[in-house]
TORPA-4810 file (N, C-alpha, C, O; in nm, 3 decimals):
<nodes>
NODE_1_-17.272_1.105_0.010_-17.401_1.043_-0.011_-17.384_0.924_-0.103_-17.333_0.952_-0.212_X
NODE_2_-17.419_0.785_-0.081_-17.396_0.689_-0.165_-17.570_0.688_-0.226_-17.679_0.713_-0.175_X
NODE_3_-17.531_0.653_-0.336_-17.667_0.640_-0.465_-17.817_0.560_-0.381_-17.934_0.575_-0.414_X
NODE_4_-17.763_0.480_-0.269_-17.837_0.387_-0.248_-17.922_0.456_-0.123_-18.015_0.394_-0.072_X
NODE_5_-17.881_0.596_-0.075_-17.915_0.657_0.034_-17.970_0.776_-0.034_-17.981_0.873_0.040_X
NODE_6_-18.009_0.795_-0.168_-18.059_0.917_-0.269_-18.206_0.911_-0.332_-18.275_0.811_-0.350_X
NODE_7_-18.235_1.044_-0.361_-18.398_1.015_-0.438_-18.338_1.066_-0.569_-18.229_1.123_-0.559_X
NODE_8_-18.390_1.055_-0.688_-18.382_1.130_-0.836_-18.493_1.256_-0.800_-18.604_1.253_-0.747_X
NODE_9_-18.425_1.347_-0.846_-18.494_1.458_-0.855_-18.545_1.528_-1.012_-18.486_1.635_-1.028_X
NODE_10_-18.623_1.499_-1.112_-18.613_1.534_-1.188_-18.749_1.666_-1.239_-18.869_1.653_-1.263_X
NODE_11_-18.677_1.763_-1.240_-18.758_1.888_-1.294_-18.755_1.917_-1.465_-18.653_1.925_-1.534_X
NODE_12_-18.904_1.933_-1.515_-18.949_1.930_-1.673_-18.994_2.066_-1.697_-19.041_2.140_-1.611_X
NODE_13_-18.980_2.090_-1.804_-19.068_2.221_-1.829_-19.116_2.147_-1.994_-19.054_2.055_-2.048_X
NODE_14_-19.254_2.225_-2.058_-19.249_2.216_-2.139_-19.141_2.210_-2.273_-19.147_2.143_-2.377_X
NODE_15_-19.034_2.314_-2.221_-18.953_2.316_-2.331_-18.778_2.243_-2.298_-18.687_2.242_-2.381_X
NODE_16_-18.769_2.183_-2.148_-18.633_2.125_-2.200_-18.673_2.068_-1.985_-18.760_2.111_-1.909_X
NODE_17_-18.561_1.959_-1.961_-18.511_1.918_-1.826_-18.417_2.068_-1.800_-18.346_2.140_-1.870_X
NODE_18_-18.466_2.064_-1.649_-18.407_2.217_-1.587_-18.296_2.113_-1.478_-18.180_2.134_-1.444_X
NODE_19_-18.368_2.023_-1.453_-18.297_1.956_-1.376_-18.290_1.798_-1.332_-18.392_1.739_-1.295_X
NODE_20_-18.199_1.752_-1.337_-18.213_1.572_-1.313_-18.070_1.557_-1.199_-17.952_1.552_-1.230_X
NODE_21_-18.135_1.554_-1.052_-18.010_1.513_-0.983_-18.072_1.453_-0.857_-18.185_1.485_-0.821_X
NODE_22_-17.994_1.361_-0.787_-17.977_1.275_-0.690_-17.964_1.340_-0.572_-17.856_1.396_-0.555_X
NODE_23_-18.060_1.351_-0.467_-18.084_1.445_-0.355_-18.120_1.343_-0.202_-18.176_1.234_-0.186_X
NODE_24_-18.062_1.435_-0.116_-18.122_1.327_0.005_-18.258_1.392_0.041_-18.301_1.340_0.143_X
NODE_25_-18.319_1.464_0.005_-18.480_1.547_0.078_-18.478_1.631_-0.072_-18.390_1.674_-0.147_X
NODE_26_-18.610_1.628_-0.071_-18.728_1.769_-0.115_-18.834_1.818_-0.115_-18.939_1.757_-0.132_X
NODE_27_-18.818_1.972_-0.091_-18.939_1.998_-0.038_-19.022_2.053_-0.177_-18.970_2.073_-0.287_X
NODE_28_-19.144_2.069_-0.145_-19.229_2.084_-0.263_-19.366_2.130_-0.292_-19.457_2.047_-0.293_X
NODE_29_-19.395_2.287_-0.323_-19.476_2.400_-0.264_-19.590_2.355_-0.329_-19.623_2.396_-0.440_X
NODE_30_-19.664_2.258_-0.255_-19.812_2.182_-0.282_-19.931_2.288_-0.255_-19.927_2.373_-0.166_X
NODE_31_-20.014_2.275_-0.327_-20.157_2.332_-0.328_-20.197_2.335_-0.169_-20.227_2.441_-0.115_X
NODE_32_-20.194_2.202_-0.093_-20.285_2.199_0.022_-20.151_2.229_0.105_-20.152_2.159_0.206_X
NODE_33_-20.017_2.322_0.094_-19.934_2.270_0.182_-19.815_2.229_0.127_-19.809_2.139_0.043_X
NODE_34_-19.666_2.322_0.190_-19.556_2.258_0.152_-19.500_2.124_0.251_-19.510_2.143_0.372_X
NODE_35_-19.457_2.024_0.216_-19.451_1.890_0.221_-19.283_1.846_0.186_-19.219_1.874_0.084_X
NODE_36_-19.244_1.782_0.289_-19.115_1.706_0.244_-19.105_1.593_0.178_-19.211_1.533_0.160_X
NODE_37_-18.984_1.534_0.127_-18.978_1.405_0.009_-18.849_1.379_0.098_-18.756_1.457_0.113_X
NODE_38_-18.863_1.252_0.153_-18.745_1.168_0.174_-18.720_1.035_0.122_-18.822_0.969_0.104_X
NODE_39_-18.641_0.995_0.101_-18.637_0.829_0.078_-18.709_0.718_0.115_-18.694_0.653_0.218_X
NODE_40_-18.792_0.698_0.021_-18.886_0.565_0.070_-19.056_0.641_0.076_-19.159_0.589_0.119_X
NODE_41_-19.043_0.730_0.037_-19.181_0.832_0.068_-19.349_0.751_0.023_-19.321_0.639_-0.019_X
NODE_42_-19.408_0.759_0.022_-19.497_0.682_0.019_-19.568_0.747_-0.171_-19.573_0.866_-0.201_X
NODE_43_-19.600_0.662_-0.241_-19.638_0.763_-0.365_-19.744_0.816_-0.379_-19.851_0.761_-0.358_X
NODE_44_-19.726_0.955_-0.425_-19.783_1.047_-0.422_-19.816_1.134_-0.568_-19.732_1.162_-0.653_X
NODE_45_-19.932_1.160_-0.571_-19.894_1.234_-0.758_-19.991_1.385_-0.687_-20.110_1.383_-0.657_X
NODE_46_-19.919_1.475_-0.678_-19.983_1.642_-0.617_-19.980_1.776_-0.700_-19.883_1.788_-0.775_X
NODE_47_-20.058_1.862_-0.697_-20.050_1.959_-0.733_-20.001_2.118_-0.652_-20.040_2.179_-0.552_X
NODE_48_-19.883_2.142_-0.772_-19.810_2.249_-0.749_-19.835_2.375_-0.773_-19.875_2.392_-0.888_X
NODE_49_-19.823_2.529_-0.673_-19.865_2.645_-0.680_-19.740_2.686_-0.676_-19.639_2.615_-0.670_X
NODE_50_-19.748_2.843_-0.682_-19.597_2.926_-0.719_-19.535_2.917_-0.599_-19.603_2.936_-0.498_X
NODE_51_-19.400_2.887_-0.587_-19.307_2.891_-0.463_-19.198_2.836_-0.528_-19.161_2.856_-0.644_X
NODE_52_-19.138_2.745_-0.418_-18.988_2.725_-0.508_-18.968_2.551_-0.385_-18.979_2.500_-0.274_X
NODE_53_-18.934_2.539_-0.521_-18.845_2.391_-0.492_-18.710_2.383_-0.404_-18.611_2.453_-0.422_X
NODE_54_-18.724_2.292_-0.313_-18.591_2.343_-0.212_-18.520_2.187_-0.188_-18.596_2.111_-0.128_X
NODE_55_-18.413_2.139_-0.218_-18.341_2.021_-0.238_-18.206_2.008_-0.148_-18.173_2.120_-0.109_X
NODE_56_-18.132_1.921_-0.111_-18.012_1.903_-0.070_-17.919_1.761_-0.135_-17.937_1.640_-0.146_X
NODE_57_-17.839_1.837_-0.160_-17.770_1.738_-0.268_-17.631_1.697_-0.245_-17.553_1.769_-0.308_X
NODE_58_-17.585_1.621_-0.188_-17.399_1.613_-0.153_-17.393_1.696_-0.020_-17.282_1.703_0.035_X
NODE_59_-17.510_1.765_0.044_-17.501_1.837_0.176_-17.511_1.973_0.118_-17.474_2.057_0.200_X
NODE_60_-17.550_2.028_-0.004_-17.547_2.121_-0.040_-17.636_2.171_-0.069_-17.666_2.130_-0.181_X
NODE_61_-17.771_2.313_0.001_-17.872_2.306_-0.067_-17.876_2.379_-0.209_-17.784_2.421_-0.279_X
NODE_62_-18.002_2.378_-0.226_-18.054_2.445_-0.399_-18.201_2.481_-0.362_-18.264_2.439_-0.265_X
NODE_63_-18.249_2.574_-0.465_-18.385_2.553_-0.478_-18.383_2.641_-0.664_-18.319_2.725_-0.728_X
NODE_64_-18.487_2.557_-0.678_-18.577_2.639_-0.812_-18.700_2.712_-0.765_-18.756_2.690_-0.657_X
NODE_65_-18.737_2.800_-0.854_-18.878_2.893_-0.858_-18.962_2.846_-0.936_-18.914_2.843_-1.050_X
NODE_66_-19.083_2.799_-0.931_-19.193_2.722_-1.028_-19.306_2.817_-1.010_-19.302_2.876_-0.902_X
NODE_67_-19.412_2.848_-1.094_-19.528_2.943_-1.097_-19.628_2.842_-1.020_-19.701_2.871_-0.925_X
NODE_68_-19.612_2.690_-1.097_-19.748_2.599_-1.075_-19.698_2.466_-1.166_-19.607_2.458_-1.249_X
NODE_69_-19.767_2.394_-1.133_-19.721_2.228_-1.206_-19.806_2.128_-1.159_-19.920_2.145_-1.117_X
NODE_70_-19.729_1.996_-1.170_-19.743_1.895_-1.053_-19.624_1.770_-1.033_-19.533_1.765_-1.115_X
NODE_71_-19.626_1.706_-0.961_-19.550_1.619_-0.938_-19.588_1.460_-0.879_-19.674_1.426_-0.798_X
NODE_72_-19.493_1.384_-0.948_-19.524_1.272_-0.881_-19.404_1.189_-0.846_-19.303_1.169_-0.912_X
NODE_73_-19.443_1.137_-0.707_-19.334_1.074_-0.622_-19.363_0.929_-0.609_-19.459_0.879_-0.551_X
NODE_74_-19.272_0.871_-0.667_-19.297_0.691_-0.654_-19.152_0.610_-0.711_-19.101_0.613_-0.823_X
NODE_75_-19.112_0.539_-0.590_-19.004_0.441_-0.620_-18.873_0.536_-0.626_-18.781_0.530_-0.707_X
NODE_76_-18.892_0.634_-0.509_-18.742_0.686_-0.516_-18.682_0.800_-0.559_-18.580_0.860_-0.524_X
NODE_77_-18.828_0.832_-0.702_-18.792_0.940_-0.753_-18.898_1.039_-0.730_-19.007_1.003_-0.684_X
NODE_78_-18.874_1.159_-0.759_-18.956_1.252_-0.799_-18.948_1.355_-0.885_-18.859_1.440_-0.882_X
NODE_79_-19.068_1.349_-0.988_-19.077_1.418_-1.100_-19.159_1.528_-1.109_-19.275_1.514_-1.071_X
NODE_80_-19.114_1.661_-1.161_-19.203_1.764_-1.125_-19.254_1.828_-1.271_-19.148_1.816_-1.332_X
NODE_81_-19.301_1.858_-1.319_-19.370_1.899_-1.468_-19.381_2.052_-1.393_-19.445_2.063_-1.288_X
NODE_82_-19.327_2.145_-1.442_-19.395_2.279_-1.395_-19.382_2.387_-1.506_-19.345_2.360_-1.620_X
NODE_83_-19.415_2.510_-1.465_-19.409_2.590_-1.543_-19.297_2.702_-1.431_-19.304_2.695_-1.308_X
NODE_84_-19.218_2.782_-1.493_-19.087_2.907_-1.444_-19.129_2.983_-1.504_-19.077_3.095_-1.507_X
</nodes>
């Protein structure tokens, strides 16, 4: 995956970054609806219910578990504020 073909993925919690990494997709367990994030996504600022964050990174997936949050997607990246 070259940098220029990547989104930033960055996950917050009140008390520390759980996660900051460079992903080609993510998906992201929205209130009205889970929803994909690809490159170039249109921006978006949504609210998050309990499920889990699901990413692919170097061809490798991941996911985190979040209770509830929100996130916002603009210019490449996406940032998620949640609570675990």
């Amino acid at each position: 995956m070259k940098n220029g073909d990547c989104i930033l993925l960055t996950v917050l919690t009140a008390e520390a970054t759980l996660l900051e990494l460079a992903v080609e997709k993510v998906s992201l367990p929205a209130v009205k609806g889970r929803f994909m994030v690809l490159k170039n996504h249109a921006p978006v600022i949504t609210s998050l219910h309990k499920g889990d964050i699901t990413y692919m990174s170097g061809g490798v997936p991941g996911k985190l578990q979040i209770r509830n949050g929100f996130a916002e997607i603009s210019d490449n990246k996406v940032t998620v504020c949640a609570e675990v």
